[in-house]
Backbone as CSV, one residue per row, in Angstrom:
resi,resn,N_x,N_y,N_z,CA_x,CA_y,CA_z,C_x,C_y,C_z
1,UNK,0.843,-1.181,0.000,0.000,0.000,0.000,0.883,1.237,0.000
2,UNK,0.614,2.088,-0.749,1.379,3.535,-0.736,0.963,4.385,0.084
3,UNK,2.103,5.136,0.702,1.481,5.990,1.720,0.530,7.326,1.126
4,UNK,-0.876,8.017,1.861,-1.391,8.989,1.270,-1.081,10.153,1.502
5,UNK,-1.914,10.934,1.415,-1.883,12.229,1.913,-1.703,12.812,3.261
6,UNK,-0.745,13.425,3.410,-0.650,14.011,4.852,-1.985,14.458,5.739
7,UNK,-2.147,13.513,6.867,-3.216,14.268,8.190,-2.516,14.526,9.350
8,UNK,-3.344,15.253,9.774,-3.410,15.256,10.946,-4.537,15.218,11.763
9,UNK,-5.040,15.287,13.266,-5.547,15.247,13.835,-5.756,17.032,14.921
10,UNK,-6.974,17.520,15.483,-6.700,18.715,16.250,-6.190,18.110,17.536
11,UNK,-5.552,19.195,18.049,-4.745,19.563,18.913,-5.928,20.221,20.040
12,UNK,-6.495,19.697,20.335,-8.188,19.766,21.304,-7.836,19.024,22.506
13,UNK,-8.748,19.887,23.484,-8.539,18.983,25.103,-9.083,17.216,24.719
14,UNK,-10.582,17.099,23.792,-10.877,15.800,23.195,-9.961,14.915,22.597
15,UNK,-9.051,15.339,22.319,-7.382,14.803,21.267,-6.599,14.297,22.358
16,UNK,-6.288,14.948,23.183,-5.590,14.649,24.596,-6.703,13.819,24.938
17,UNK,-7.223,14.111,25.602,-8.109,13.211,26.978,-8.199,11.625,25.668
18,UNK,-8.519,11.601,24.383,-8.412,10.425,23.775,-6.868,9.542,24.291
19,UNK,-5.998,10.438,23.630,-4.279,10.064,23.834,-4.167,8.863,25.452
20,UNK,-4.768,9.647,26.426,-4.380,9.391,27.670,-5.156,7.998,27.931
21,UNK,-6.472,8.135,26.961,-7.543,7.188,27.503,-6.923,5.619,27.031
22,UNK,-6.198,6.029,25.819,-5.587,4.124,24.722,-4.439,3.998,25.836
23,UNK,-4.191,4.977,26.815,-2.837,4.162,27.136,-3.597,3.658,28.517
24,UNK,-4.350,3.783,29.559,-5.443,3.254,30.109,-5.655,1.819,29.929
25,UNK,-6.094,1.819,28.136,-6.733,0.888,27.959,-5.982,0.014,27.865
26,UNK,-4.767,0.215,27.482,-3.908,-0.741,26.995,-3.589,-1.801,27.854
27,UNK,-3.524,-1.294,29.388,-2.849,-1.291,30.821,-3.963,-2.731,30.937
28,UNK,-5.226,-1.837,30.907,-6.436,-2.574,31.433,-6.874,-3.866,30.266
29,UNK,-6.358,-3.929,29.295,-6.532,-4.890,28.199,-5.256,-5.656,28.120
30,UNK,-4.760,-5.819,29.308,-2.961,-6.454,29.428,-2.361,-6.225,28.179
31,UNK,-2.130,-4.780,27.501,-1.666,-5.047,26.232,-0.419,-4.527,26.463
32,UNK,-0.102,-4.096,27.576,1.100,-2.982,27.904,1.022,-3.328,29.639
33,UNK,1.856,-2.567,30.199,2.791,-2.661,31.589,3.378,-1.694,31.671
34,UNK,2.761,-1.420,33.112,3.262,0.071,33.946,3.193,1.184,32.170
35,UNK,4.070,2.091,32.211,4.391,3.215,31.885,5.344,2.854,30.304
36,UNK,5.408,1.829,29.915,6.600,1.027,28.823,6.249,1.382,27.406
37,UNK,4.619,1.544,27.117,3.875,2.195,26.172,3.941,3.570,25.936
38,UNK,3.793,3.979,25.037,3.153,5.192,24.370,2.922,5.734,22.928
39,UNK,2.426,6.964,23.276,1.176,6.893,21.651,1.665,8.411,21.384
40,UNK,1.602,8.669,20.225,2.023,10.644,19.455,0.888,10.518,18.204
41,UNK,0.401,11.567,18.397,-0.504,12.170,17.228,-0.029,13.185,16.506
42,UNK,-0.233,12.616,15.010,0.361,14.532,14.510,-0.767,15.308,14.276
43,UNK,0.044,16.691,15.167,-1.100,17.986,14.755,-0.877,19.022,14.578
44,UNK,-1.043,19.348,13.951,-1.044,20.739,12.872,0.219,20.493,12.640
45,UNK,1.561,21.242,12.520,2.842,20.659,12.159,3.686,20.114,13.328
46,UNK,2.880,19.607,14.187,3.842,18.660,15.143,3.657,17.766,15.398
47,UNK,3.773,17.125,16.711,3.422,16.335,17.393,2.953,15.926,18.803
48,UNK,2.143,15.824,19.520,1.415,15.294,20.343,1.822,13.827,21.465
49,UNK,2.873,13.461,22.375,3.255,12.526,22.689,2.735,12.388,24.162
50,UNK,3.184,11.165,24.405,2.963,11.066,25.874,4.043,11.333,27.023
51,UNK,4.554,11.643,28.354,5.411,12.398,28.684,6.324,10.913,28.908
52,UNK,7.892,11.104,29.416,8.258,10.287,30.129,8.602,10.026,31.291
53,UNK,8.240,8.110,31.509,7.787,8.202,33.427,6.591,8.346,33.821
54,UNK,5.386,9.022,33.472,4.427,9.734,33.984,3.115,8.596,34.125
55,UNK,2.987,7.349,35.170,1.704,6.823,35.307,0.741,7.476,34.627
56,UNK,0.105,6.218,33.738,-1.201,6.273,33.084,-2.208,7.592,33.726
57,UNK,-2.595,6.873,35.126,-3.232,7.387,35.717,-3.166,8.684,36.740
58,UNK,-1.843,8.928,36.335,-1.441,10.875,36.662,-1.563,11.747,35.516
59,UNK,-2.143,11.126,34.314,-1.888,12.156,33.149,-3.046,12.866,33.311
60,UNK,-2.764,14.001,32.651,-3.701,14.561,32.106,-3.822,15.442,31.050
61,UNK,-4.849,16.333,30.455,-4.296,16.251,29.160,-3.379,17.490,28.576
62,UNK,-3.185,18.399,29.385,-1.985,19.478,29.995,-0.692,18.795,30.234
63,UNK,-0.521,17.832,30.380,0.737,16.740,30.713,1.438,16.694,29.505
64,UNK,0.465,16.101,28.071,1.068,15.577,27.101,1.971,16.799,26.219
65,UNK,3.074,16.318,25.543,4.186,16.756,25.173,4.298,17.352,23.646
66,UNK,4.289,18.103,23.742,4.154,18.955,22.646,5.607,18.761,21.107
67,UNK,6.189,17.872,20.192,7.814,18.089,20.057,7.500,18.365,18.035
68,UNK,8.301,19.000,18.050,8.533,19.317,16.457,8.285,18.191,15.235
69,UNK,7.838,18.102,14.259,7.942,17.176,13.250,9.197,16.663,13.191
70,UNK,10.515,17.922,12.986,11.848,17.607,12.675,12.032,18.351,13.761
71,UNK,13.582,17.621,14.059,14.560,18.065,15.363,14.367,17.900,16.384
72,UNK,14.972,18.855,17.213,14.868,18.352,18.853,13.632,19.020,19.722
73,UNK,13.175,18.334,20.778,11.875,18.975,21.055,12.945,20.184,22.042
74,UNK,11.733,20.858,22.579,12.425,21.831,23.753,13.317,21.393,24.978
75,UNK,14.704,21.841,25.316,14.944,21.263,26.441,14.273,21.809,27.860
76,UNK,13.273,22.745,27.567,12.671,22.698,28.960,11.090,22.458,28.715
77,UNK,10.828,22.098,30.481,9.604,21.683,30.489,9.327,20.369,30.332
78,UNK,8.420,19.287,30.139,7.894,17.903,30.377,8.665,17.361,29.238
79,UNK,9.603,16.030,29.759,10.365,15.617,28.422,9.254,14.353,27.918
80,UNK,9.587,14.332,27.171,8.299,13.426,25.777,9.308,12.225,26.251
81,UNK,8.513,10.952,25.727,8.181,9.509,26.166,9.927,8.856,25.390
82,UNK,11.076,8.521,25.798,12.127,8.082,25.569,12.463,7.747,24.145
83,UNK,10.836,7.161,23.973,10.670,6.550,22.190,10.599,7.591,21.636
84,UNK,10.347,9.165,21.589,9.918,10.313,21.028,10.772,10.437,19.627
85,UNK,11.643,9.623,19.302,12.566,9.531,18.248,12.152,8.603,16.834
86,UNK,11.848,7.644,17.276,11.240,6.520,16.605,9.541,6.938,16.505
87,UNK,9.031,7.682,17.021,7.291,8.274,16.973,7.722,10.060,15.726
88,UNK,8.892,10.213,16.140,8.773,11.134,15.118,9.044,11.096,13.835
89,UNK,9.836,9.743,13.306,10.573,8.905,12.506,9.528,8.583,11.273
90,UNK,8.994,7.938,12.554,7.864,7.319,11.764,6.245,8.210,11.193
91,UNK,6.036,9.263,11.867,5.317,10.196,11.471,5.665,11.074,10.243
92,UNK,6.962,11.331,10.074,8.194,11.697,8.695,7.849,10.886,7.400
93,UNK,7.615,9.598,8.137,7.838,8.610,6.849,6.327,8.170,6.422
94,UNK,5.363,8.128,7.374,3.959,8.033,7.119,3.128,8.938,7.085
95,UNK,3.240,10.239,6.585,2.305,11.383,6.796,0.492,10.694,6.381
96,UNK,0.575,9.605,5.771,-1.150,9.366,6.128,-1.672,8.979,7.012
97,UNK,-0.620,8.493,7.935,-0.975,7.890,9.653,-0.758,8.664,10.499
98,UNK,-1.605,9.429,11.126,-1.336,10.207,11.930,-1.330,10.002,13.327
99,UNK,-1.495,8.408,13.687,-1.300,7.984,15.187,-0.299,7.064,15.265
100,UNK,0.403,6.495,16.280,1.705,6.064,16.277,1.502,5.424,18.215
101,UNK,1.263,3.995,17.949,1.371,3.392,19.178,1.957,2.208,19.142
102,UNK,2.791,2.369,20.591,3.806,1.716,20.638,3.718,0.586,22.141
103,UNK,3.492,-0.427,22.600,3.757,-0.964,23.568,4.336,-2.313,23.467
104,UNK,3.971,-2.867,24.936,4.809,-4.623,25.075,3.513,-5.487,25.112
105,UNK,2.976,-5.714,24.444,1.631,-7.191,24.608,2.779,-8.235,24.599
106,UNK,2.255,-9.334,25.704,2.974,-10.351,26.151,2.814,-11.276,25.074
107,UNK,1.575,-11.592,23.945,2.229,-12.573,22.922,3.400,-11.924,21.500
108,UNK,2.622,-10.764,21.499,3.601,-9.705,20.436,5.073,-9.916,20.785
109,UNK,5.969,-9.573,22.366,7.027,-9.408,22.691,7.552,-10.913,22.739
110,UNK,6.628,-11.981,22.819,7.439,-13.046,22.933,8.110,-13.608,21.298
111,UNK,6.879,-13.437,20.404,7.588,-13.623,19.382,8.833,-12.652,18.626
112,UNK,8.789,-11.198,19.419,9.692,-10.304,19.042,10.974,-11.187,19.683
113,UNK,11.030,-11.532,20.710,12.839,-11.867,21.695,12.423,-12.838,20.855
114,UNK,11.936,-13.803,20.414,12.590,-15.427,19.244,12.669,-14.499,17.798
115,UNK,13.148,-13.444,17.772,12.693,-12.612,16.444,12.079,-13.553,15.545
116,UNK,11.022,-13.586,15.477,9.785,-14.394,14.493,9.120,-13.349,13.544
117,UNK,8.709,-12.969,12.847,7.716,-12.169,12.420,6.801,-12.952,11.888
118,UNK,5.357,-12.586,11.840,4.350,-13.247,11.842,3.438,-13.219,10.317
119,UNK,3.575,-14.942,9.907,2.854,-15.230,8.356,1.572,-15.110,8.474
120,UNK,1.151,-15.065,7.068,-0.453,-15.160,7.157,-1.133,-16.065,6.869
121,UNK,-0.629,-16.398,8.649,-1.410,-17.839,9.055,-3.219,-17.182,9.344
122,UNK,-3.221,-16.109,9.632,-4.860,-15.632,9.099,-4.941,-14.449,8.568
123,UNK,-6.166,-14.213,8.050,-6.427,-13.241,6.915,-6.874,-11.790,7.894
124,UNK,-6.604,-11.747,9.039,-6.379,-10.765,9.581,-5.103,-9.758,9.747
125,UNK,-3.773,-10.802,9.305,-3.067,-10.018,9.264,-2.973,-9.095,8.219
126,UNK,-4.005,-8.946,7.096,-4.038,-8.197,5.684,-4.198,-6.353,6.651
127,UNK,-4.888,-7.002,7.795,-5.000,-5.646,9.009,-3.504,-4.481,8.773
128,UNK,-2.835,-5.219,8.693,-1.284,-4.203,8.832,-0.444,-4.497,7.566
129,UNK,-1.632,-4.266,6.311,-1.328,-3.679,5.175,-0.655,-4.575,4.248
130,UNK,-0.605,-5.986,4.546,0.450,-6.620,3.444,0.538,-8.297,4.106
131,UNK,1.151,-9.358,3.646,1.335,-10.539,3.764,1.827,-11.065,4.635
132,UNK,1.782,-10.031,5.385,3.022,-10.635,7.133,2.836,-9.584,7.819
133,UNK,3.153,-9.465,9.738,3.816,-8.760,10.171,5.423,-8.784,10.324
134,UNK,6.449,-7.982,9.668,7.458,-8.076,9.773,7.884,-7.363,10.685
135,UNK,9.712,-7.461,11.222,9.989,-7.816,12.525,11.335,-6.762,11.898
136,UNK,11.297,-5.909,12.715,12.090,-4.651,12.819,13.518,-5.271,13.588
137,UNK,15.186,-5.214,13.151,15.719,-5.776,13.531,16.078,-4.787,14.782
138,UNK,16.812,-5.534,16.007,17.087,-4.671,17.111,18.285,-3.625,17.075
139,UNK,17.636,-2.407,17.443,18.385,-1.250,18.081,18.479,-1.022,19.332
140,UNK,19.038,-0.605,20.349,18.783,0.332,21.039,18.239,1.600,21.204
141,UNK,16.670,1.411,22.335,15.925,2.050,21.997,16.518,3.584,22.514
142,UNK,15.690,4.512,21.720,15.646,5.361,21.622,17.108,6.291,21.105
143,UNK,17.714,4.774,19.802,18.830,5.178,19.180,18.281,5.601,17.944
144,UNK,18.882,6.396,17.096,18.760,6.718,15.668,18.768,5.793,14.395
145,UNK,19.613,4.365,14.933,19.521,3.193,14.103,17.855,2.368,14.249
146,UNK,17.573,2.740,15.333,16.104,1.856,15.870,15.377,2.850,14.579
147,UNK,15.237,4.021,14.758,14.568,5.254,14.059,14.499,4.928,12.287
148,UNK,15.439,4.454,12.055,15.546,4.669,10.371,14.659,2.713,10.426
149,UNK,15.354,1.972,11.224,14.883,0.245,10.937,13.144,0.277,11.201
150,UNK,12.783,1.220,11.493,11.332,1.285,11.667,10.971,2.020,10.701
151,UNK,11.334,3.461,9.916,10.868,4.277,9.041,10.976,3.101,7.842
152,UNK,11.923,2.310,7.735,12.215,1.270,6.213,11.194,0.011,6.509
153,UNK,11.059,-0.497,7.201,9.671,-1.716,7.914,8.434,-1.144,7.540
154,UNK,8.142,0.124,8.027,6.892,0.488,8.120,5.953,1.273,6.836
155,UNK,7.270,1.263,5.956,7.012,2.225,4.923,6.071,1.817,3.984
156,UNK,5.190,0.685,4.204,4.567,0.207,3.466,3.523,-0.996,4.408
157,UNK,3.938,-0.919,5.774,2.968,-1.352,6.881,2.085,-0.587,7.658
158,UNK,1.591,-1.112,8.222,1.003,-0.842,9.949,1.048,-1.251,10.893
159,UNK,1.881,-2.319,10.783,2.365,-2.925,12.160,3.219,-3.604,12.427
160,UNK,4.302,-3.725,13.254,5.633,-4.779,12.842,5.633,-5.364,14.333
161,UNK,6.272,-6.220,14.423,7.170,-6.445,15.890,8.319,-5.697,15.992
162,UNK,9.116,-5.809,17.346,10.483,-5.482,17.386,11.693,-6.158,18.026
163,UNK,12.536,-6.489,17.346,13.411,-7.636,17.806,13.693,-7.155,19.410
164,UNK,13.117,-8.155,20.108,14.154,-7.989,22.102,13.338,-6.630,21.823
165,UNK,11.779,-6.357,21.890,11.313,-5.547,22.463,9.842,-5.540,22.403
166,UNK,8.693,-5.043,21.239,7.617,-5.023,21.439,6.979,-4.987,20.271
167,UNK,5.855,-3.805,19.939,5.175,-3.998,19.105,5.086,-2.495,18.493
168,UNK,4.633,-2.469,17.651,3.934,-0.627,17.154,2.937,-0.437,15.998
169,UNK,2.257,-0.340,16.166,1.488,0.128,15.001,0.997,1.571,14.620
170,UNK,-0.108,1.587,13.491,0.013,2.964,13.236,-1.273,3.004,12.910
171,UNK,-2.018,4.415,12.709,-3.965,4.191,12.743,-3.929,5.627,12.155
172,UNK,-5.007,5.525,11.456,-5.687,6.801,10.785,-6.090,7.760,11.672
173,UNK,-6.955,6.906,13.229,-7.179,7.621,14.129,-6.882,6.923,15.155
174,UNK,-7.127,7.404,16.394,-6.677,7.122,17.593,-7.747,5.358,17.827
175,UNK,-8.461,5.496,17.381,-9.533,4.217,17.202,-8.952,3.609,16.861
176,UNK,-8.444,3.274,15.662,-8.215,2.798,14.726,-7.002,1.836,14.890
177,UNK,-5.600,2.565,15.675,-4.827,2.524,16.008,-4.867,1.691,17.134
178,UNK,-5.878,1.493,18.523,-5.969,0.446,19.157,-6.519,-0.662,18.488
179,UNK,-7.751,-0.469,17.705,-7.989,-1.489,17.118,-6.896,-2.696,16.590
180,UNK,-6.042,-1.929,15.860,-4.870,-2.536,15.175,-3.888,-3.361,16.271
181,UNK,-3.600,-2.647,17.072,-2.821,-3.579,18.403,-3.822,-4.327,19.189
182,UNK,-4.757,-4.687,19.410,-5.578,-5.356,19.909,-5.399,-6.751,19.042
183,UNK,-5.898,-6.370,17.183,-5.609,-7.563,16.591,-4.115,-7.884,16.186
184,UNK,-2.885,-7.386,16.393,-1.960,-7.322,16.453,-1.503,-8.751,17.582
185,UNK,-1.756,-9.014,19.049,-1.625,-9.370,19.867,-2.354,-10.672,19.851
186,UNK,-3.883,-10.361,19.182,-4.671,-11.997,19.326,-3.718,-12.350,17.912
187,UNK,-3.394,-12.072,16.866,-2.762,-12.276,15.775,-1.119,-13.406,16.588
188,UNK,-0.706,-12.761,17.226,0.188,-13.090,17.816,0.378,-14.252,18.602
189,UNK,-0.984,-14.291,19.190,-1.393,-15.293,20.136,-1.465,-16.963,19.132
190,UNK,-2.690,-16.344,18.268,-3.387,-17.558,17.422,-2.149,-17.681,16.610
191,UNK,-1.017,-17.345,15.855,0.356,-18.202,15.335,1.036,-18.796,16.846
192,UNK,1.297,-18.404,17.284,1.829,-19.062,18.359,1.847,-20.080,19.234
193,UNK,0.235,-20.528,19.167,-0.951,-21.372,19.639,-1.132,-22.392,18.645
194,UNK,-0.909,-21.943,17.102,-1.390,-22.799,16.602,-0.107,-23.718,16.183
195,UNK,0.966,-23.359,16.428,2.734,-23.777,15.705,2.629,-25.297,17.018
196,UNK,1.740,-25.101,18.299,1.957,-26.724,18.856,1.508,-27.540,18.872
197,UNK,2.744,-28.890,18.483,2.007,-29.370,17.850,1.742,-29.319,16.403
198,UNK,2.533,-29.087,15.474,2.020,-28.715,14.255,2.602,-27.517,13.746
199,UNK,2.185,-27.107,12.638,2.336,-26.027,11.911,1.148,-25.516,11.076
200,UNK,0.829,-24.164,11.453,-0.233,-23.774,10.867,-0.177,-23.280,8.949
201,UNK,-1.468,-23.506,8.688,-1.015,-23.317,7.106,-1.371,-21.778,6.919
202,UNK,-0.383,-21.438,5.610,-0.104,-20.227,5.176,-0.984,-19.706,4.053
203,UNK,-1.477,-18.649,4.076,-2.380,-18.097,2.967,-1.385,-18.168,2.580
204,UNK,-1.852,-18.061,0.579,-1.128,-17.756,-0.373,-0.725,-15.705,-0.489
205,UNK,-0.070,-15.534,-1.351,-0.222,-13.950,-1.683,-1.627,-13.748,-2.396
206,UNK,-1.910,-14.762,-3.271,-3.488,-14.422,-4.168,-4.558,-14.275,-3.067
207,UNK,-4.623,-15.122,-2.150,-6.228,-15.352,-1.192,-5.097,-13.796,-0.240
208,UNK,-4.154,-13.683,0.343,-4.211,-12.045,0.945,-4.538,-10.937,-0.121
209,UNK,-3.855,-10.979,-1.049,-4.320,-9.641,-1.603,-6.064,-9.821,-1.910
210,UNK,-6.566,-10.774,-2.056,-7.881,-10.895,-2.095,-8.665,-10.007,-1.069
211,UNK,-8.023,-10.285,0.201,-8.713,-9.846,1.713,-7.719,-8.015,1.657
212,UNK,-6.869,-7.992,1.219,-6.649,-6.751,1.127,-7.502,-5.714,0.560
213,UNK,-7.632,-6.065,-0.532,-9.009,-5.280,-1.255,-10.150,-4.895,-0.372
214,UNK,-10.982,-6.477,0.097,-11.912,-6.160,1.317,-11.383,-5.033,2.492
215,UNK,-10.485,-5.410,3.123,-10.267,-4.801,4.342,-10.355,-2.660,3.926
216,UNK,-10.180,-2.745,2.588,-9.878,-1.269,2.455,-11.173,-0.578,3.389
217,UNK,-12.290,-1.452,3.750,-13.705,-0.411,4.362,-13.517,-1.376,5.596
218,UNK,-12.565,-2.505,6.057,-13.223,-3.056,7.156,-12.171,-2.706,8.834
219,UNK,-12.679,-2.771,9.617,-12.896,-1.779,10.889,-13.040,-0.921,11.496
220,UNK,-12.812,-0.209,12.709,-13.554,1.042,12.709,-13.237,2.350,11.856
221,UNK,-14.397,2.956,11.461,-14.332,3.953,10.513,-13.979,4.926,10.819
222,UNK,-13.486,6.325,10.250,-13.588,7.417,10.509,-14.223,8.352,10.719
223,UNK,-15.171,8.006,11.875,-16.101,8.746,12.409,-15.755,9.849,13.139
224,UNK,-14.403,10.195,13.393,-14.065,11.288,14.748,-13.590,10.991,15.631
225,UNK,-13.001,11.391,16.630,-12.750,10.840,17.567,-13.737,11.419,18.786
226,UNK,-13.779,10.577,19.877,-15.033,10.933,20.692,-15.144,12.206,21.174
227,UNK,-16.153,13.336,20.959,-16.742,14.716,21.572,-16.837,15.083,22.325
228,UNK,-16.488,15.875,22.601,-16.345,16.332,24.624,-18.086,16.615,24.952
């Protein structure tokens, strides 16, 4: 899939209070642990992150971190989420995705440390744009090598693993974007589940690009994000 047209999202107390609410959920949907997650929206010409350190449940939406498209954010005031490098990387390289979430789901990270990346052993993975989730090789995070191995992975995805670390995907909207790590994780689960004992069988490329076509209208839509 080619990337589209540049969005963004507003820069609204509703934009925040969303931001704060997926990392919540994430916590509460075991998709993430403690504080290890986080999510950046682009808006208007920046970006939107989550701070670093800062419990889920101390944010608020005055908290979240304000940092440049390009360069360095401000050195004063609330420093943005460690990953803020690799969320800006990847916002550079995907201007049609304007959300960017990043955590540890316990089946996602296990197949990341056996660096596995995941076939399409179901037609859900057509979800993150193509015939596989592929598997970002390891950097050290919040190095500049992690930054470019994710802008070249993703440039044509929505969702990868990460070698000896986690997961990330990317969403039109903030919806959209959990949606995607939610099936990201059962995706993760059901290859993993199904390899004992056996080996699960592989769609062809003809029956995915088949479900690619479909998926162009299937999950949640772009309705907005929720209204204050």
């Amino acid at each position: 899939m080619t990337p589209g047209q540049s969005t963004a999202l507003p820069d609204t107390t509703v934009t925040r209070q969303a931001l704060i609410e997926a990392c919540l959920w994430m916590n509460e949907r075991h998709l993430n642990q403690g504080t290890s997650g986080n999510i950046s929206a682009r808006v208007g010409e920046g970006l939107l992150i989550t701070p670093s350190g800062v419990p889920y449940e101390d944010l608020s939406p005055d908290a979240l971190v304000t940092i440049p498209l390009t360069g360095q954010p401000k050195a004063e005031g609330p420093k943005p989420s460690s990953e803020w490098r690799f969320h800006q990387r990847l916002h550079q390289a995907r201007p049609d995705m304007p959300v960017v979430l990043h955590a540890h789901p316990p089946y996602c990270s296990i197949l990341a440390v056996q660096r596995r990346p995941i076939p399409a052993c179901h037609y859900m993975i057509a979800a993150f744009g193509g015939n596989d989730v592929p598997l970002v090789d390891y950097a050290l995070f919040g190095s500049s090598e992690l930054c470019e191995n994710m802008a070249e992975i993703m440039s044509d995805r929505h969702g990868c693993l990460m070698a000896n670390h986690g997961a990330t995907v990317l969403g039109e909207t903030i919806a959209r974007a959990r949606w995607r790590l939610e099936e990201l994780e059962t995706l993760a689960r059901t290859y993993l589940f199904s390899s004992i004992g056996g080996a699960p069988h592989i769609l062809s490329d003809a029956e995915i690009a088949e479900v690619l076509v479909a998926f162009q209208t299937y999950g949640p839509q772009d309705q907005g994000e929720r209204k204050a």
